[in-house]
C-alpha positions in Angstrom: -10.6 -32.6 1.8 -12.5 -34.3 -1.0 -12.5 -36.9 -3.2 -14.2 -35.4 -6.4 -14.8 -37.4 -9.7 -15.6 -34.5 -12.4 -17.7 -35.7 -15.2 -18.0 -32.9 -18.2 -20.3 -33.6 -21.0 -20.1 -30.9 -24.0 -18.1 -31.8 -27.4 -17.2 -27.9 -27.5 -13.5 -27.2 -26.0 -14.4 -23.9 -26.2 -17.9 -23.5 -24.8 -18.8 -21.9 -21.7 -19.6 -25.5 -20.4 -15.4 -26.3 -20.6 -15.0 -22.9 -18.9 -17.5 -24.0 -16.0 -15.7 -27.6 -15.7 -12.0 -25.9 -15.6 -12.7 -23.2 -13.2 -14.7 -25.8 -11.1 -11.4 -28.2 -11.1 -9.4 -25.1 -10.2 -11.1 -24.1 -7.7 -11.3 -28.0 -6.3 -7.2 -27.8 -6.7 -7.3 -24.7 -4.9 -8.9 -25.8 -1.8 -7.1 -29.1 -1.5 -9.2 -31.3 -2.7 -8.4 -34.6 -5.1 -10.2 -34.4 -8.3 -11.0 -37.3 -11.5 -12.0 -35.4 -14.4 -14.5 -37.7 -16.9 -14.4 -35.8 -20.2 -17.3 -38.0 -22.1 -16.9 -36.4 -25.7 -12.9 -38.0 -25.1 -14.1 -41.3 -23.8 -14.7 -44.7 -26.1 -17.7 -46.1 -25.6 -20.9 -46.8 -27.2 -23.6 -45.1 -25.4 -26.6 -47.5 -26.8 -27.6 -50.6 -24.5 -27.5 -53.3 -27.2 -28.5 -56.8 -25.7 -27.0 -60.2 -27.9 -29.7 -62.9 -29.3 -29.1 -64.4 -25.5 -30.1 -61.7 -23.6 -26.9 -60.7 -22.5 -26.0 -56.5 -22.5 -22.6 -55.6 -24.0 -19.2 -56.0 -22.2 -18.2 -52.6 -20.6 -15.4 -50.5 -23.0 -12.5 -50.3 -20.6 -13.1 -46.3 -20.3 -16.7 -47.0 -19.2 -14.5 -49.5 -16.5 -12.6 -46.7 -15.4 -15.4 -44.2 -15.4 -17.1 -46.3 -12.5 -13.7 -47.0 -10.6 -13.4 -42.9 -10.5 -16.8 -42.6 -9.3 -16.0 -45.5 -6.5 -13.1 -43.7 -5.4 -14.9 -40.4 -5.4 -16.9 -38.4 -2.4 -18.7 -36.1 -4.4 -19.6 -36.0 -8.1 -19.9 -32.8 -10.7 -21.7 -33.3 -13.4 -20.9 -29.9 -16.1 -23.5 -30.4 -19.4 -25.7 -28.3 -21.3 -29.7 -28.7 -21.6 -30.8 -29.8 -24.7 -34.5 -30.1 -26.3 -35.2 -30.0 -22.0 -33.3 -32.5 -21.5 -29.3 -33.7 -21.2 -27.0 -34.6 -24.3 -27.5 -37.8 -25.4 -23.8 -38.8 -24.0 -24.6 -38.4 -20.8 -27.5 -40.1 -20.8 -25.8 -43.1 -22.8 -23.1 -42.7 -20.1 -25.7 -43.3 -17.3 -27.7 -45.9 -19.2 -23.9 -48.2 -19.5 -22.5 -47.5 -16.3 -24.9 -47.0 -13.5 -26.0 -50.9 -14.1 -27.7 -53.8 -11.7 -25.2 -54.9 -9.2 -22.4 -52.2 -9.3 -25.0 -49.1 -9.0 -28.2 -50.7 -7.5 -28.9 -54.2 -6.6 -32.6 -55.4 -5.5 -31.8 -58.0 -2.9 -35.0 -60.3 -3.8 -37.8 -60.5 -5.8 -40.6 -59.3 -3.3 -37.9 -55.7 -2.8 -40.0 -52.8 -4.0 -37.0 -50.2 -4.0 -33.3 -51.4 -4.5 -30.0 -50.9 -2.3 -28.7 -48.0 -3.3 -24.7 -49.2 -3.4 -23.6 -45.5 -4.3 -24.5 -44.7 -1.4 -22.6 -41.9 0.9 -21.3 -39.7 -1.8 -22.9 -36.5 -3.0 -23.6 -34.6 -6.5 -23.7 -31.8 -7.6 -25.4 -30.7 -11.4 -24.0 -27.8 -13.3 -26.2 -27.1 -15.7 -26.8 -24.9 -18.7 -29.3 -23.6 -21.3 -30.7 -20.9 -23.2 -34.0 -20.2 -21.4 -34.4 -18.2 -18.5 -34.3 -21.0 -15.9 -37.3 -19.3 -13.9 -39.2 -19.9 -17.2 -38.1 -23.5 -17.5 -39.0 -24.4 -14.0 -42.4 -23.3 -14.5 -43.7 -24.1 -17.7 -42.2 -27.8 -17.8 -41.1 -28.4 -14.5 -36.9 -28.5 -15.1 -37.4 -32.2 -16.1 -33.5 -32.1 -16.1 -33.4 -31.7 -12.2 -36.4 -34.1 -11.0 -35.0 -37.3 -13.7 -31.5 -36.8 -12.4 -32.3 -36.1 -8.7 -34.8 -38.6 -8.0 -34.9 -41.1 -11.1 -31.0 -41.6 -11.2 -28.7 -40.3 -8.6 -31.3 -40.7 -6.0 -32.1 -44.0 -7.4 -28.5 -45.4 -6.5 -28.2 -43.4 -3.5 -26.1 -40.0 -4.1 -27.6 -37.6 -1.9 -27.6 -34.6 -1.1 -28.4 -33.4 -4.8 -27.5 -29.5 -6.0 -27.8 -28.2 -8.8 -26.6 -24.6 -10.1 -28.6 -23.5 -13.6 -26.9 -21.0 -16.0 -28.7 -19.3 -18.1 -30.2 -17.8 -20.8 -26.4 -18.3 -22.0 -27.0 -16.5 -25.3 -28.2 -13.3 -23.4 -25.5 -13.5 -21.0 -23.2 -10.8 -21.1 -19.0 -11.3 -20.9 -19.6 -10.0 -17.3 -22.3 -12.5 -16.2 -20.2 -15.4 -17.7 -17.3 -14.2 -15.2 -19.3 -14.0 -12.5 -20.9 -17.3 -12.9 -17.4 -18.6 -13.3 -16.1 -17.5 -10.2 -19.1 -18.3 -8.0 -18.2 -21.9 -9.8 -14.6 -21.8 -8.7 -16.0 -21.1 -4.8 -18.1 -23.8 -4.8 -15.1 -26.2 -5.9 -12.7 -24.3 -3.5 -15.5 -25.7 -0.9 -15.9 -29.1 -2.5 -19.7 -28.4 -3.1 
């Protein structure tokens, strides 16, 4: 059994992103496995890096202090969130920009270090990921710049690996029946703790 920290990003209740993060933790339930749920849009925190006229970045909000005790305690880590203008809400990225920092998420070890120690090392990830493209289309005509900056530029970066990822889309398109499927192949994956 897992150790799962669930991080949700959408400020809709009611979107199809909720629906994907709750039949996800079901599922997780279901199968036995412990799970953290991180709703963003509910957490206080500013999600700009302001420095002070000495240089020093601003003090952690004690939610952003939690957030990275959950994701120390966890095995594996869900990230639910929509694609925006190719891209992920700005939240998330704030979320990522505050909390993955020097010294708790990467440290370089000495000056000459090209590449850091990954300190998140030996947990895994896995992206759920919306948008209103076809995400054939997306893939080829831009690349999925979602996947390759979160895979490689910031969960590889600090050492979560294996990275999946599970796209959803075009969600305007979608009919009632696709949504149900894609919510029950959800709710497998966190019955397996994938």
């Amino acid at each position: 059994m897992k150790k799962i920290c669930l991080v949700y990003c959408h400020p809709n209740p009611s979107s199809l992103n909720a629906a994907i993060a709750d039949a996800y933790e079901r599922g997780a339930l279901a199968g036995g496995h412990s799970v953290r749920r991180l709703n963003l849009y509910e957490m206080e925190y500013d999600p700009s890096v302001v420095f002070s006229g000495i240089g020093k970045q601003q003090a952690l909000e004690p939610d952003l202090v939690a957030a990275q005790e959950t994701i120390q305690w966890a095995e594996h880590v869900v990230f639910v969130f929509p694609t925006w203008w190719g891209s992920t809400p700005a939240r998330l990225k704030g979320f990522f920009d505050r909390t993955f920092l020097e010294g708790w998420a990467y440290r370089y070890d000495d000056l000459k270090s090209l590449l850091p120690r990954k300190l998140l090392a030996g947990r895994s990830a896995h992206l759920l990921y919306t948008m209103n493209t076809p995400p054939l289309l997306f893939q080829l005509v831009i690349g999925d710049p979602v996947w390759r900056s979160l895979k490689l530029g910031t969960l590889g970066f600090v050492g979560l690996t294996p990275v999946r990822r599970t796209v959803f889309g075009p969600v305007k398109k979608s009919s009632e029946r696709q949504r149900k499927q894609w919510l029950v192949a959800v709710e497998a994956d966190g019955k397996r703790g994938k």
